[in-house]
C-alpha positions in Angstrom: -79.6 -56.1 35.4 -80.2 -53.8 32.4 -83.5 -54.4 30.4 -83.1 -54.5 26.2 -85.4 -51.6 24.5 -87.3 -54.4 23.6 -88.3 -55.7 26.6 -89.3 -52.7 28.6 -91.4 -51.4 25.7 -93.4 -54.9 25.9 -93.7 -53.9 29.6 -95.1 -50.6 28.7 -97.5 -52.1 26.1 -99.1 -54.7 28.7 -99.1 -52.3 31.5 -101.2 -50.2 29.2 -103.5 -52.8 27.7 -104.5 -53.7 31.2 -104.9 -50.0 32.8 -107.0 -50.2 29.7 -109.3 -53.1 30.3 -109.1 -52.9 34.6 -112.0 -52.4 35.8 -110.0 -51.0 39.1 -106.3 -50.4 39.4 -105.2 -49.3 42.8 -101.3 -48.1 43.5 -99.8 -48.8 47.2 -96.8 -48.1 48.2 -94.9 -51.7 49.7 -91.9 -51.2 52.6 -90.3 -54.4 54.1 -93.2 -56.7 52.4 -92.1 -60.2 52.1 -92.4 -62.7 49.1 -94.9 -65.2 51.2 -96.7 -61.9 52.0 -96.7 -60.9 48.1 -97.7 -64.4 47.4 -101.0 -64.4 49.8 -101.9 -61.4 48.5 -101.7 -62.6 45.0 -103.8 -65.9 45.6 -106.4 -63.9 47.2 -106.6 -61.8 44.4 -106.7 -64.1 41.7 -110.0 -65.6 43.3 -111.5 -61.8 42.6 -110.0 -62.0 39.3 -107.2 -59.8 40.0 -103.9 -59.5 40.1 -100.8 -57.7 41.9 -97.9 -56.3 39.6 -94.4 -54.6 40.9 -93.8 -52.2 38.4 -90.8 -50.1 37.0 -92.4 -46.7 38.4 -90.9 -44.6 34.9 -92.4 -47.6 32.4 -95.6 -47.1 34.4 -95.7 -43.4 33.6 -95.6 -44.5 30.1 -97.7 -47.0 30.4 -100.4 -44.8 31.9 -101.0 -42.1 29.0 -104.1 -42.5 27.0 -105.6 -44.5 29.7 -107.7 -43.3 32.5 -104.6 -44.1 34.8 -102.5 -40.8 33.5 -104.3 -38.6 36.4 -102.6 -40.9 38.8 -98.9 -40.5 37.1 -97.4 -38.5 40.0 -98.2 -41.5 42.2 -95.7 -43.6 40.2 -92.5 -42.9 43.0 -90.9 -45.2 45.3 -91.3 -48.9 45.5 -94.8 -49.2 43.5 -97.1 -52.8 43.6 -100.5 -52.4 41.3 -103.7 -54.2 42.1 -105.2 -54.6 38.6 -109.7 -56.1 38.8 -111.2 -57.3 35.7 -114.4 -58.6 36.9 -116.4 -56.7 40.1 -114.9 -53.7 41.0 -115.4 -54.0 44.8 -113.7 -57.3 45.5 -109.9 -56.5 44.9 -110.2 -53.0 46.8 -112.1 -55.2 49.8 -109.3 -57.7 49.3 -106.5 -55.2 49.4 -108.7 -53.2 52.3 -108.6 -56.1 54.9 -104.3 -57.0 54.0 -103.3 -53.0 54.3 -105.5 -53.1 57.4 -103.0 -56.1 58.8 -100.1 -54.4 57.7 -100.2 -50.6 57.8 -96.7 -50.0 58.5 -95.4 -51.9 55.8 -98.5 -51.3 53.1 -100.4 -47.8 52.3 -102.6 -47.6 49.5 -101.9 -44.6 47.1 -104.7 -44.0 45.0 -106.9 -45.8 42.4 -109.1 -45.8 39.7 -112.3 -47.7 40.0 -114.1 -47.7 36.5 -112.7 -44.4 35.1 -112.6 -42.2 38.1 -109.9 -41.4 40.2 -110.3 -42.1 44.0 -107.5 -41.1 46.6 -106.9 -44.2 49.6 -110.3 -42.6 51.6 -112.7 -42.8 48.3 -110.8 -46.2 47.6 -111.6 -47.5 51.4 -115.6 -46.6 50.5 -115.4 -48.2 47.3 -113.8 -51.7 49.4 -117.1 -51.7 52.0 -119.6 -51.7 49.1 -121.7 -55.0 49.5 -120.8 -57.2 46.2 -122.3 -56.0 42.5 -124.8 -58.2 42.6 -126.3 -57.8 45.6 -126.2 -53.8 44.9 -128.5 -54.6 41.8 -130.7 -56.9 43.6 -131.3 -54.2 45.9 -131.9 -51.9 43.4 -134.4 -54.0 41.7 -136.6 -54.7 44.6 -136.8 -50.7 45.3 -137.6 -50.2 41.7 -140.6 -52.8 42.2 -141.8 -51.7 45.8 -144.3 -49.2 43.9 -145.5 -51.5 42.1 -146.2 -53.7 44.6 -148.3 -51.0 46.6 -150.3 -50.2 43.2 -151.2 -53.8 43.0 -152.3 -54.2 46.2 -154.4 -51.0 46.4 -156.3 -51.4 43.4 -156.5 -55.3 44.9 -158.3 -53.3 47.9 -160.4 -51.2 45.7 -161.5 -54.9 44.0 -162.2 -56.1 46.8 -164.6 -53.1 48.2 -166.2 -53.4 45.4 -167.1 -57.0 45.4 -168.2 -56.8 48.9 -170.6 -53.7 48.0 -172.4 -55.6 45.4 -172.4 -58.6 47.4 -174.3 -56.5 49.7 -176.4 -55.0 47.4 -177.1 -58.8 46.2 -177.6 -60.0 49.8 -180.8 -57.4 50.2 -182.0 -57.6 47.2 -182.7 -61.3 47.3 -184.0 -60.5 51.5 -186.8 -58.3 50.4 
């Protein structure tokens, strides 16, 4: 079945506005996958808020200039699926890590982009056993206030050497 002009240029325009707005986009490559395989895959991701496309390799290509996705054009050959993340970067490429991990003979990932940069199926496999955003930045913050904390409690110490000298001082003073 022949597409109208038409149509595949409104295939090119929403593959573009979402390599545009994807946090992470990651190409595999899909050999003897089947449709209730697709589908799991696709109700996983939707719970990351992501999704799983088949794409027309050449309107891909197209699709991919001005975006940050045009270093991965070569990638675009043989039977291509794309795993597009709008929300936490790390969830669809853990999501897609553990269901190529099942399948490796029938799944490889190609290579991605997680938010702007290019990462081949190694960098991509890094990226997937992050711990989640949030717990990244609650990490962060509590090693950003561990200094703090130390201050406080040694000028706390310094306080409270202080207080016990003139205590002291108090104490013989009112024994003489």
């Amino acid at each position: 079945m022949k597409m109208k002009r038409e149509e595949k240029q409104q295939l090119i325009t929403e593959l573009h506005e979402k390599f545009s707005t994807a946090s992470v986009a990651i190409l595999m490559e899909f050999n003897g996958l089947g449709v209730s395989e697709m589908t799991e895959l696709r109700q996983k991701l939707r719970g990351a808020k992501g999704e799983l496309q088949v794409v027309k390799n050449t309107l891909a290509r197209r699709a991919a200039d001005g975006t940050n996705m045009k270093a991965t054009q070569d990638a675009f050959q043989g039977p291509t699926a794309v795993t597009f993340g709008y929300g936490d970067p790390v969830a669809p490429a853990r999501i897609l890590k553990e269901f190529v991990d099942k399948r490796t003979e029938k799944v490889k990932v190609k290579i991605g982009m997680v938010e702007g940069q290019v990462l081949d199926a190694a960098g991509l496999k890094k990226v997937a056993s992050l711990p989640k955003k949030e717990v990244l930045i609650a990490d962060l913050m509590s090693r950003m206030q561990s200094p703090m904390y130390g201050l406080v409690g040694g000028l706390q110490g310094i306080l409270r050497k202080l207080v016990y000298a003139l205590s002291a001082i108090r104490d013989k003073s009112t024994a003489s």
